[in-house]
N, CA, C and O atoms as a GROMACS GRO file, in nm:
protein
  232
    1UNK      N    1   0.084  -0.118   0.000
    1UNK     CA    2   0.000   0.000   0.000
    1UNK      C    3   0.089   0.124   0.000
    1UNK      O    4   0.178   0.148   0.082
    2UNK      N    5   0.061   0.181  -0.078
    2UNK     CA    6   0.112   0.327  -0.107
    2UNK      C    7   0.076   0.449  -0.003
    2UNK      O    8  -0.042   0.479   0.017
    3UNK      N    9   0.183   0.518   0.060
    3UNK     CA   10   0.149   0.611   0.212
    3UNK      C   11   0.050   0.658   0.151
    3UNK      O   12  -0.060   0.614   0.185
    4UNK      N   13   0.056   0.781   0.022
    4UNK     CA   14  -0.038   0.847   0.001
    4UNK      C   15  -0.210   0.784   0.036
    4UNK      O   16  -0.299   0.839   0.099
    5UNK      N   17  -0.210   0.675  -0.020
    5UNK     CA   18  -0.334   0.609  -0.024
    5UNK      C   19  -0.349   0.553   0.105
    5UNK      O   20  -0.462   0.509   0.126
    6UNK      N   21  -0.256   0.539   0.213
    6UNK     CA   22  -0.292   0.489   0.293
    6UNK      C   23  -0.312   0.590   0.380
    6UNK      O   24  -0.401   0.549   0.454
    7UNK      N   25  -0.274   0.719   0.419
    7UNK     CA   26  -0.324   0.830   0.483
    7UNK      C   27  -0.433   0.872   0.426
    7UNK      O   28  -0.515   0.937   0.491
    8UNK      N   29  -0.446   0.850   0.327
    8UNK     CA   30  -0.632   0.897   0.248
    8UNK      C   31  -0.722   0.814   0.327
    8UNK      O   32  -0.829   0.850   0.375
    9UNK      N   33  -0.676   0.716   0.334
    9UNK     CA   34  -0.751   0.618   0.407
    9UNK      C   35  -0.769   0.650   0.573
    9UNK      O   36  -0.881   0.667   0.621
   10UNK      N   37  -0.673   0.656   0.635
   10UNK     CA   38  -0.671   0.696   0.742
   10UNK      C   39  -0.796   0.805   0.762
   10UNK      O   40  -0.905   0.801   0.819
   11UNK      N   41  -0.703   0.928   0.667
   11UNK     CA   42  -0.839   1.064   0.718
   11UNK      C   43  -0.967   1.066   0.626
   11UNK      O   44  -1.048   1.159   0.621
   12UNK      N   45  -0.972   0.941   0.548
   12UNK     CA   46  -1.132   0.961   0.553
   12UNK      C   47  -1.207   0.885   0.684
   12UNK      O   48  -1.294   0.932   0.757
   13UNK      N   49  -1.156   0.774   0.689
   13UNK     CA   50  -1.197   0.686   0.821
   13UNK      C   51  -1.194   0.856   0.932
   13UNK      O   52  -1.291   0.924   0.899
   14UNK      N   53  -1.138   0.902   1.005
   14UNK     CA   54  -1.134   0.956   1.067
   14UNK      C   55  -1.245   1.074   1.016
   14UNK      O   56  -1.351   1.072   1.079
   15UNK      N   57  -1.237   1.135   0.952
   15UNK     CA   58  -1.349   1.254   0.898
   15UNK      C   59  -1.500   1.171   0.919
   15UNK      O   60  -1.583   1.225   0.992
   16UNK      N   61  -1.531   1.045   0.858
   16UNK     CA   62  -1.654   0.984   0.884
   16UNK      C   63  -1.681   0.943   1.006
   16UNK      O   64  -1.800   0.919   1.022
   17UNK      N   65  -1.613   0.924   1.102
   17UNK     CA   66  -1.609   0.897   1.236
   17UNK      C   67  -1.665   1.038   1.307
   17UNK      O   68  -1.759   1.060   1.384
   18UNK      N   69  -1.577   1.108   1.254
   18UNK     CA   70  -1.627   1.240   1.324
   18UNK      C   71  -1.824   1.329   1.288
   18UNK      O   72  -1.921   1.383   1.341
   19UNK      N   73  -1.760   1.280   1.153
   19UNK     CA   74  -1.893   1.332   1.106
   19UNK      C   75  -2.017   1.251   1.162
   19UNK      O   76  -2.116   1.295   1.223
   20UNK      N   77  -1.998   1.174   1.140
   20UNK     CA   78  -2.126   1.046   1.210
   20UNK      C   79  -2.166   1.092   1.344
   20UNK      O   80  -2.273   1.141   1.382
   21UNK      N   81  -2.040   1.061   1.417
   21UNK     CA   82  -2.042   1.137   1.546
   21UNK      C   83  -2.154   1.278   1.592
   21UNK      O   84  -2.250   1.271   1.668
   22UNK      N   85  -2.104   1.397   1.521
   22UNK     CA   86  -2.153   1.467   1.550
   22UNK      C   87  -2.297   1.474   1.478
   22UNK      O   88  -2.354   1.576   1.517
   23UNK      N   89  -2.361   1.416   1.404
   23UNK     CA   90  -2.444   1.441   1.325
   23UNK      C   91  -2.582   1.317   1.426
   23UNK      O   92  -2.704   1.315   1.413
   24UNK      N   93  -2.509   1.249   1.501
   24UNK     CA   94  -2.606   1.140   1.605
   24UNK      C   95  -2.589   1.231   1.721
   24UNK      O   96  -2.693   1.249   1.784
   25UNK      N   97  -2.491   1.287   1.760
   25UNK     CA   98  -2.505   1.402   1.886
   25UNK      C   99  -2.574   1.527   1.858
   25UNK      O  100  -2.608   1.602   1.950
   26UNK      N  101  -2.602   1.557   1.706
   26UNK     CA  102  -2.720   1.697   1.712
   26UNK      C  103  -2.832   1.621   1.676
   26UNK      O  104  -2.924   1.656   1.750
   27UNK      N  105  -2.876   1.519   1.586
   27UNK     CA  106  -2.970   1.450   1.559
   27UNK      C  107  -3.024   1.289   1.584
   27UNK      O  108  -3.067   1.205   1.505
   28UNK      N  109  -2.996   1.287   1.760
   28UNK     CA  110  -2.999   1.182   1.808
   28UNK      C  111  -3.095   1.078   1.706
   28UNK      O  112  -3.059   0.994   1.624
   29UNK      N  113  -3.219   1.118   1.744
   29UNK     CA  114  -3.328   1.010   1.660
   29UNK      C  115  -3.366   1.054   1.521
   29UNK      O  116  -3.469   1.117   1.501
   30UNK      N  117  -3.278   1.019   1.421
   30UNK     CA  118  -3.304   1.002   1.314
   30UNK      C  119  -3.318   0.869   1.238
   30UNK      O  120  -3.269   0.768   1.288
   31UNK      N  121  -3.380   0.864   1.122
   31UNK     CA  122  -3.427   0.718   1.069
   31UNK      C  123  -3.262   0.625   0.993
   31UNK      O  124  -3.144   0.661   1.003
   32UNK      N  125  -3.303   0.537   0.943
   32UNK     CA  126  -3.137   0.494   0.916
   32UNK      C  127  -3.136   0.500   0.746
   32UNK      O  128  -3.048   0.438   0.686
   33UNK      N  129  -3.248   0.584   0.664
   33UNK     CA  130  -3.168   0.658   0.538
   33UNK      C  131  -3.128   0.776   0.528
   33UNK      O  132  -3.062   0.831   0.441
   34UNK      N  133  -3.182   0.820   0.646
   34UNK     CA  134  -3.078   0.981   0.668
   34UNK      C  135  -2.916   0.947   0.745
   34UNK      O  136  -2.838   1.042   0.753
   35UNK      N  137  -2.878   0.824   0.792
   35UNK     CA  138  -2.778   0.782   0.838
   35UNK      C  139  -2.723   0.733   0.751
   35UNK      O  140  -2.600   0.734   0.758
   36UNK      N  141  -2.766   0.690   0.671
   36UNK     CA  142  -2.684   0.585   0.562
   36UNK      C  143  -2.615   0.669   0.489
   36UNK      O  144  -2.494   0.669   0.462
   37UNK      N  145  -2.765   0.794   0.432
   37UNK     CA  146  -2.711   0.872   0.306
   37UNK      C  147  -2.597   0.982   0.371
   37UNK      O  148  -2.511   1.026   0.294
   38UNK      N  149  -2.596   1.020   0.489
   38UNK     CA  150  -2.521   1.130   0.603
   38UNK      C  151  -2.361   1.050   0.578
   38UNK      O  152  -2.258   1.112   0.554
   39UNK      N  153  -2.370   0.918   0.588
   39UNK     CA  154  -2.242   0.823   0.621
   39UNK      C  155  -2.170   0.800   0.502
   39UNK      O  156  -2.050   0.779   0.491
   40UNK      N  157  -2.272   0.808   0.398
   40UNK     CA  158  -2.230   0.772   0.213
   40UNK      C  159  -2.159   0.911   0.164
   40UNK      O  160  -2.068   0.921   0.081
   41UNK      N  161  -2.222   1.012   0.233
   41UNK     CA  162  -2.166   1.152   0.126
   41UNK      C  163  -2.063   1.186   0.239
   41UNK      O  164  -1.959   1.226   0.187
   42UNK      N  165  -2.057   1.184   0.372
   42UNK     CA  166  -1.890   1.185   0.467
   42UNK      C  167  -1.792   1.120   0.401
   42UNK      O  168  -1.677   1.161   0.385
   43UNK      N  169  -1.862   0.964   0.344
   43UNK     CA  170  -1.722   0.928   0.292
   43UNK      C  171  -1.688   0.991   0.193
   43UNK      O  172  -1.566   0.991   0.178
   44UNK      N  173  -1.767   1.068   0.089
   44UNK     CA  174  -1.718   1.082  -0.049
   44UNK      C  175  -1.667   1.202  -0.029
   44UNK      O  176  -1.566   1.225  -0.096
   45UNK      N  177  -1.702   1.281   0.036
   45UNK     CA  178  -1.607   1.387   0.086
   45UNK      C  179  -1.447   1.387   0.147
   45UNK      O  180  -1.337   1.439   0.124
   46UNK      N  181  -1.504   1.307   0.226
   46UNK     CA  182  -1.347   1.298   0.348
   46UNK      C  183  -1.239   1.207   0.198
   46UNK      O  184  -1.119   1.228   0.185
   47UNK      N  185  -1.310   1.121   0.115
   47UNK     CA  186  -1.224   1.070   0.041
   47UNK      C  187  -1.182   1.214  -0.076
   47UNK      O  188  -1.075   1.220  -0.136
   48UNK      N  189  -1.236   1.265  -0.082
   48UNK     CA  190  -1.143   1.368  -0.203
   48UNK      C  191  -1.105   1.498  -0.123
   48UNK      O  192  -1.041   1.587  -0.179
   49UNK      N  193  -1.134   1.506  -0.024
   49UNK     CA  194  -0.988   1.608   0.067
   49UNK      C  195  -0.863   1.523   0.115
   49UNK      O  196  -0.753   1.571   0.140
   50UNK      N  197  -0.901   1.380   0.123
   50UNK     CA  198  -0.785   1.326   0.165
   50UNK      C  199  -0.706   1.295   0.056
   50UNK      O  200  -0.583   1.303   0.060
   51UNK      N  201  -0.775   1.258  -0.049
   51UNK     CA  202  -0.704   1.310  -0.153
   51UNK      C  203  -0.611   1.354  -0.224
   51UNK      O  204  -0.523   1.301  -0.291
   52UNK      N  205  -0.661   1.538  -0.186
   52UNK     CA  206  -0.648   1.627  -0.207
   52UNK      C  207  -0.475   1.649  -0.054
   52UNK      O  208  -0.365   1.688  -0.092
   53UNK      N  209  -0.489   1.631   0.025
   53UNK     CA  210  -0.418   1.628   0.128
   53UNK      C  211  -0.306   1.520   0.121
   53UNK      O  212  -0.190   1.549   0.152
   54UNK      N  213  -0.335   1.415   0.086
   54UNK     CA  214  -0.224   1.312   0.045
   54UNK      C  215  -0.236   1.243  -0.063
   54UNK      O  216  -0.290   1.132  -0.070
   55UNK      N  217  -0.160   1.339  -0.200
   55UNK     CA  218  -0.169   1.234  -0.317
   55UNK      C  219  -0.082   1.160  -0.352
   55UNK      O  220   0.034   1.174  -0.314
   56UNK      N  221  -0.124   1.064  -0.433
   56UNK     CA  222  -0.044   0.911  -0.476
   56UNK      C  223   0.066   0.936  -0.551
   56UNK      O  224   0.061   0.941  -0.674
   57UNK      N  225   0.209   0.961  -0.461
   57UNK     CA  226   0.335   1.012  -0.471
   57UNK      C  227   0.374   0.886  -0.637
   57UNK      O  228   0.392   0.781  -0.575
   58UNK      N  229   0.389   0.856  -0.753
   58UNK     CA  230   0.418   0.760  -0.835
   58UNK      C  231   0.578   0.802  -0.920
   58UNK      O  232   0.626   0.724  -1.002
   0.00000   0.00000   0.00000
C-alpha cells in the first residue's frame, strides 16, 4: 500500500467517524436513510480532501 493512499484512508476513516459522530449528537433520533445517506456523502467527501491532502506520490 502506497502512504499516500494509505493516509487517504486513514483521514477519511477519521473525517466519517467524526462526522457520524456529531451528526447522532445533534440528531440523536433520526431514521437509518438519513444515516446511511449522512455516512455515504462523509465518505465521499473525506475521500477527495484526503485526496487532495495526500496524493499518490508515483
Amino acid at each position: 500500500m502506497k502512504k499516500g493512499s494509505m493516509g487517504m484512508a486513514l483521514f477519511t476513516g477519521a473525517f466519517v467517524g467524526i462526522v457520524v459522530f456529531l451528526f447522532e449528537y445533534i440528531l440523536p433520533n433520526s431514521n437509518l436513510i438519513t444515516s446511511v445517506s449522512i455516512t455515504g456523502l462523509s465518505a465521499l467527501i473525506g475521500g477527495l480532501i484526503g485526496n487532495k491532502l495526500f496524493p499518490n506520490k508515483s
